[in-house]
N, C-alpha and C positions, 0 to 999 in steps of 0.2 A: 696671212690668210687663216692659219690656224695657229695656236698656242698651245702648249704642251704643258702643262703647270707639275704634272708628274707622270714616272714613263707606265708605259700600257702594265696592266696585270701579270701575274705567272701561268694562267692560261691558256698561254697561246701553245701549250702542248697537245690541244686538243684538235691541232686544225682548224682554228677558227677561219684565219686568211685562206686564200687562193692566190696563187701566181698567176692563173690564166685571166691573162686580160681581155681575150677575147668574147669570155662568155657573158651573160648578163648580169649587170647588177641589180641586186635593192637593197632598199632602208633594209637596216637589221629590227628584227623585232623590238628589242633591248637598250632603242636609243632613247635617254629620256635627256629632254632638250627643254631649256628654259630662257626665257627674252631677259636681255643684261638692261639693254635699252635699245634704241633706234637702228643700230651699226652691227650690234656684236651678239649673238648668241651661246648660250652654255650649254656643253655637250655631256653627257656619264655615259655610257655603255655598260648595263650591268652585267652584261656576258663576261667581258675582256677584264672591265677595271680602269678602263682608258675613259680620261677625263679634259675636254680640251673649252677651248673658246674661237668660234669663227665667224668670221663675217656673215653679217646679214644677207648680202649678196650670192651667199654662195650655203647659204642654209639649206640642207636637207631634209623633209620631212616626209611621212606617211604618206602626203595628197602631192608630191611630185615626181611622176616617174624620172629615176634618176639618170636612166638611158640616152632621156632627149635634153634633161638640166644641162646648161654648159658650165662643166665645171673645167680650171685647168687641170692637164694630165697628172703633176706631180702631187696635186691638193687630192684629186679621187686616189692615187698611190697610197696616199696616209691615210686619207679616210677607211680608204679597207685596211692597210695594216693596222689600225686601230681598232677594226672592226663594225664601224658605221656604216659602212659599206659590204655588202659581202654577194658571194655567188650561191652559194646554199639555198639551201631550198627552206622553209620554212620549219618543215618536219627535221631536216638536219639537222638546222639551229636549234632544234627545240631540244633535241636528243642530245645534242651536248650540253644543253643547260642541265639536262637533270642526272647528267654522268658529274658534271659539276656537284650539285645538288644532293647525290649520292653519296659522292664522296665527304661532304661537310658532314650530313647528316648520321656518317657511322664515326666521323669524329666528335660528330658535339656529346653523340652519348658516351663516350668512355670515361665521364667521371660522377663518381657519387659524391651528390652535396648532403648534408644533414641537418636540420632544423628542432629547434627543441620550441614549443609552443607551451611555453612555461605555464600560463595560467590563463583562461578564458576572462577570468576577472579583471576589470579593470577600474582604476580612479577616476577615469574623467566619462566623461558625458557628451563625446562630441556630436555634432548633430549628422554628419560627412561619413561618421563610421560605417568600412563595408561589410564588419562582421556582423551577421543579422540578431537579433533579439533573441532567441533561443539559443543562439551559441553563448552572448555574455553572462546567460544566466547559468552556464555552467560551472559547478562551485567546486571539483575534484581537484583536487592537488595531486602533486607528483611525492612518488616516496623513494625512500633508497633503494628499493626491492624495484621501482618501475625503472627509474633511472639506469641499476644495474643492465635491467634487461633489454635498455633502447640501447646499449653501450655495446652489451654483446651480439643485439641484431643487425646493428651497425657493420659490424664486419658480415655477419651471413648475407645483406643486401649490399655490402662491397667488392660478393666475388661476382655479381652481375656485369658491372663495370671494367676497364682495364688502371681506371685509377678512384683514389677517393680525396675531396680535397680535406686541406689538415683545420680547416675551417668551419666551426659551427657557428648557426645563427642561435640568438636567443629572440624569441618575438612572443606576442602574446593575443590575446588583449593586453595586460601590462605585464612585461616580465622583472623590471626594477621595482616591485613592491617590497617595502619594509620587512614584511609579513612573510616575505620567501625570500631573504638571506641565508637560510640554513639551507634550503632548496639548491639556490646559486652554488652556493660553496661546496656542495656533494656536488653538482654537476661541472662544477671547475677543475674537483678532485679528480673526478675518474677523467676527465679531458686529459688533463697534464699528464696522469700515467698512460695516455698513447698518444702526447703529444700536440693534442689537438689548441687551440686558442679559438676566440669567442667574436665573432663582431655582432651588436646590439640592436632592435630597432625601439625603440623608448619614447616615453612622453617627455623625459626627463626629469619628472619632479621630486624621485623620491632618491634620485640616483648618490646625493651627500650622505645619505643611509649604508652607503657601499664602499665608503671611500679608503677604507682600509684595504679594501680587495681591487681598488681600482689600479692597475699596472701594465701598462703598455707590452708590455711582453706574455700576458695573458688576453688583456683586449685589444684587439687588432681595430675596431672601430666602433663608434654609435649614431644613427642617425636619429635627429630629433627634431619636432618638428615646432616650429613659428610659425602665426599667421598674421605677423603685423607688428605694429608696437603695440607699447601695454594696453593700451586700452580698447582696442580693435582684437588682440588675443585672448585676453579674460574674456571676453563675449563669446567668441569660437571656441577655446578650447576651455572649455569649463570643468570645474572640478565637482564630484557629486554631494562635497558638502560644500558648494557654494564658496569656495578661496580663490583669491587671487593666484594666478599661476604663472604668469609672465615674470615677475622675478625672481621667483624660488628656480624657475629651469634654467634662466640666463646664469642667474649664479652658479648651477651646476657643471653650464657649459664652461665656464670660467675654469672650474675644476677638473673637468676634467682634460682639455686644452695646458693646464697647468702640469697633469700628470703625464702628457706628451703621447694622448690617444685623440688617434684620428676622432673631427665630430665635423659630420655634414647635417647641415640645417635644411630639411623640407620646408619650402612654402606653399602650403596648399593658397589657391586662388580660386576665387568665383568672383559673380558682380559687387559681391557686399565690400571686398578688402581690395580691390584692383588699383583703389584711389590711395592708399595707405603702405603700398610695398616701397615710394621711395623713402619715406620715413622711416620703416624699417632698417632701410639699407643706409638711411643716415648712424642711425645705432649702433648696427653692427660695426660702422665706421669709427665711432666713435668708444666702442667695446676694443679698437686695435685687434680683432678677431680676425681681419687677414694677415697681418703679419706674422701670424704662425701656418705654419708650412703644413701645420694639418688639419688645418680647416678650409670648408668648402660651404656652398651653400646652392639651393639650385628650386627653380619653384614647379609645380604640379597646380594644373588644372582639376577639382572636383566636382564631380557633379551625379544626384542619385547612388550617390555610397559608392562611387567610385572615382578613377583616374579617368578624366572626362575629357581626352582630346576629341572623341566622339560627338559632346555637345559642341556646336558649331560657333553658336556666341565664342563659348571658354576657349577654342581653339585660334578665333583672333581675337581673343583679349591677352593669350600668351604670347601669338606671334605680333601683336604688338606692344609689349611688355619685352619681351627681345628686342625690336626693333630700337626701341627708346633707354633700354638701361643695361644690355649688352649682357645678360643674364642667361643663364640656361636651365636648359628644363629636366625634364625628367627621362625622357627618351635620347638627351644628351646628342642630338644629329647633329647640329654645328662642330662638336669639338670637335666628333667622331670622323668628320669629313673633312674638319681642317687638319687635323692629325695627319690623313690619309694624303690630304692636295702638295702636304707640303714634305710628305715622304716618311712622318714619324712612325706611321704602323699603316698597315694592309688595311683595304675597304673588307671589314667584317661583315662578310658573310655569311648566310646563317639559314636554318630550313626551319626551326622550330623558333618559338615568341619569347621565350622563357625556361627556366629552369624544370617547372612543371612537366615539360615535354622532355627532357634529358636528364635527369638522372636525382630529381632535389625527393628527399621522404622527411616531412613532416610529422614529429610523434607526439601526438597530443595528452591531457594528463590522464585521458582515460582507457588510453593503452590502445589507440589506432593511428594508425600510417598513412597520411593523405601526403599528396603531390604538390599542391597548388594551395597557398593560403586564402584564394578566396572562394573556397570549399569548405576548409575548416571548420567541423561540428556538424556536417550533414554526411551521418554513418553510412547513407545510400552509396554514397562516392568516394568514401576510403577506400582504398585500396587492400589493405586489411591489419591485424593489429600483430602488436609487438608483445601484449602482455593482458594475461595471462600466461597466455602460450601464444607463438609464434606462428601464423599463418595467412599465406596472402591470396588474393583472387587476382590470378594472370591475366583474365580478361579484361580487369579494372586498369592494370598495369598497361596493356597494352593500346587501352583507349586513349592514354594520356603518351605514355614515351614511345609508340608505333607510331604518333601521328606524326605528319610532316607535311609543306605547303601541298607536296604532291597528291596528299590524300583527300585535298581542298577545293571544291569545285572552282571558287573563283577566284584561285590562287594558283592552281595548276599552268595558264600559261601567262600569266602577270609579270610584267614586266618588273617591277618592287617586289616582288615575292622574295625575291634571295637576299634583299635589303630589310623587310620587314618581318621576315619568319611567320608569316600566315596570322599577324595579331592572336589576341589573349582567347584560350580557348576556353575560359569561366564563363565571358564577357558572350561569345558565340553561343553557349549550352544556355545562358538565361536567356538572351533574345531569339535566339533560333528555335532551341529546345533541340540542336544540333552541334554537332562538333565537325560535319562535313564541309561547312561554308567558312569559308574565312574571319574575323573580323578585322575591317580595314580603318575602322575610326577614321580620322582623318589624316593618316598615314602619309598620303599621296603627295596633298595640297602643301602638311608640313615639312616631308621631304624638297618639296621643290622651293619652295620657300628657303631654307637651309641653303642648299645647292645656290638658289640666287644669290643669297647674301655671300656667300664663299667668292662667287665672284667678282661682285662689286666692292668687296673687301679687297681683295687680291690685287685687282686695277686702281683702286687709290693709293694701295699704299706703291702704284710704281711699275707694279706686271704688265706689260703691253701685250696686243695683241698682232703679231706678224703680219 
């Protein structure tokens, strides 16, 4: 009747069940339930963490008082100790969600992330870029004197936190330019005197410019980004003086895959390259690029200068892009759930969308501290700067790492909410012109989706349903 694929959450400290069988049941708020096919439905409970599969026969939902459902006694036994079932009153459930809730939310922030935003300048020309046109015209460079002083604010903005991680980002517009190697190499210096290491986010192209300083024990990673074979990428990711770019950055990847640092490959995706990504993945096959243990690859829908699961076209042309080449994406829900179904890590729950919201400071080269890189270069919404002199506006601070689904109208009693962290809140201030509303893109549909396929994977390869 029911299937167990793995056991209920560590939750159940909260009293979710009841022993009293006398009293009334109902559906829990928190069940999100999806059709396998004809016979079998799939069960999540985002309250508990309990994840099952049961007959169609004996499916519960919203629109059937479960009072008069005939279900057997031992089948409603599980269902409430799973917590599909439960005697709570709604306001109950709901007040342990957010003691749940509470409690992630004062864990996600105790650690400080740090981002260095090497240089607004960039080499390429892509058309998808979500940094706006007055930020890449900005031409300030970083000096040793600004560097010194984002090193030493680094610590004054670490006693906020209970930890900091030993990890910087380098990001830009391009942070591997030719042009700022001396740049790098002062910011690698004062790294390693407190220990810190580097992961990259790059075009790739200039990165053979570096290769003296490229060592897996200073770069922990680079992500870089393809959007096709060569001749579908030269078109997209363009250089500004007009060069071919597709095999100067494969060769890079080569290199740096050689020197034994992590490199995951973005594929952005719209309607123009959707027909072209198996040929890509023919290459990379024929590059032997999986056979090393530190490469990865995973594609992103774009659309209007940003990560477009929102556009609804790009959101099934991804999930059928999954469906056909067994690939993952950018919000990663498949692994994240097979990981979870089959007992390798906890269903990651979560109140905030991102770094933005817990603890990530951004130091740009003109000496201000933003949160969020797709903000970066609009001084309205720094948070404040590092250099000259060192001072921040609390209030700024608190717009971004206060927030949390709870503070979200339409996240507040959402069933995904603890699954989704209340989406991107850049994404919500340009369409809202708020940061009270959620954004949900298409969060929901792609969750469920994900969840389907978990099960229909599950049952061919063998898992039955009791």
């Amino acid at each position: 009747m029911i299937k167990s694929p793995t056991k209920m959450g560590v939750l159940s400290k909260y009293n979710i069940v009841s022993s009293n069988a006398k009293m009334t049941y109902r559906n829990s708020t928190y069940n999100i339930i999806v059709k396998i096919d004809k016979n079998q439905y799939g069960m999540l409970n985002s309250l508990t963490g309990a994840i099952d599969i049961i007959s169609s026969k004996y499916i519960i939902s919203s629109d059937i008082d479960i009072n008069t459902h005939i279900l057997p006694n031992n089948l409603k036994v599980k269902l409430q100790e799973r917590g599909y079932l439960t005697t709570l009153t709604k306001k109950s459930e709901s007040d342990i969600y957010k003691k749940i809730a509470s409690a992630i939310n004062k864990k996600e922030k105790n650690e400080a992330k740090f981002v260095f935003l090497v240089t607004y300048d960039c080499n390429f020309n892509c058309f998808y870029c979500y940094e706006n046109g007055s930020a890449k015209s900005i031409k300030s460079s970083f000096t040793k004197n600004k560097i010194l002083s984002a090193f030493t604010n680094f610590d004054r903005l670490s006693k906020r936190h209970k930890s900091v991680s030993k990890e910087i980002t380098l990001m830009g517009g391009e942070p591997i330019l030719k042009k700022n190697i001396e740049i790098i190499k002062e910011i690698i210096n004062q790294g390693n005197q407190k220990k810190y290491k580097f992961n990259v986010i790059s075009n790739g192209f200039e990165i053979n410019y570096f290769k003296n300083i490229l060592n897996e024990k200073i770069f922990t990673s680079f992500q870089i980004t393809i959007d096709g074979p060569q001749q579908i990428h030269d078109k997209r990711r363009t250089h500004k003086m007009n060069i071919p770019t597709f095999e100067r950055i494969t060769n890079n990847i080569d290199l740096l895959l050689s020197k034994g640092i992590k490199t995951s490959i973005r594929i952005n995706i719209d309607e123009s390259n959707k027909n072209y990504i198996n040929e890509l993945l023919s290459f990379i096959e024929i590059k032997e690029w999986e056979k090393h243990d530190n490469f990865s690859y995973y594609i992103a829908p774009v659309f209007n200068n940003c990560l477009a699961f929102n556009n609804i076209k790009n959101f099934h042309l991804i999930e059928n892009l999954k469906n056909k080449l067994n690939i993952s994406d950018s919000f990663n829900i498949d692994k994240k759930l097979e990981e979870y179904f089959t007992g390798v890590s906890k269903l990651l729950f979560r109140t905030s969308f991102c770094g933005a919201q817990t603890g990530m400071y951004i130091f740009d080269p003109l000496g201000y501290i933003y949160t969020c890189w797709d903000i970066v270069g609009n001084k309205n919404l720094s948070i404040g700067k590092y250099y000259p002199d060192f001072k921040l506006n609390e209030n700024r601070i608190k717009l971004w790492q206060e927030k949390s689904i709870f503070d979200m109208d339409n996240c507040r009693n959402c069933k995904y909410s603890l699954l989704c962290g209340g989406g991107c809140i850049a994404r919500s201030l340009s369409i809202n012109d708020s940061i009270k509303t959620g954004y949900c893109s298409n969060f929901i549909e792609n969750f469920n989706n994900s969840l389907k396929r978990l099960f229909i994977n599950y049952l061919q390869k063998g898992g039955q349903n009791e």
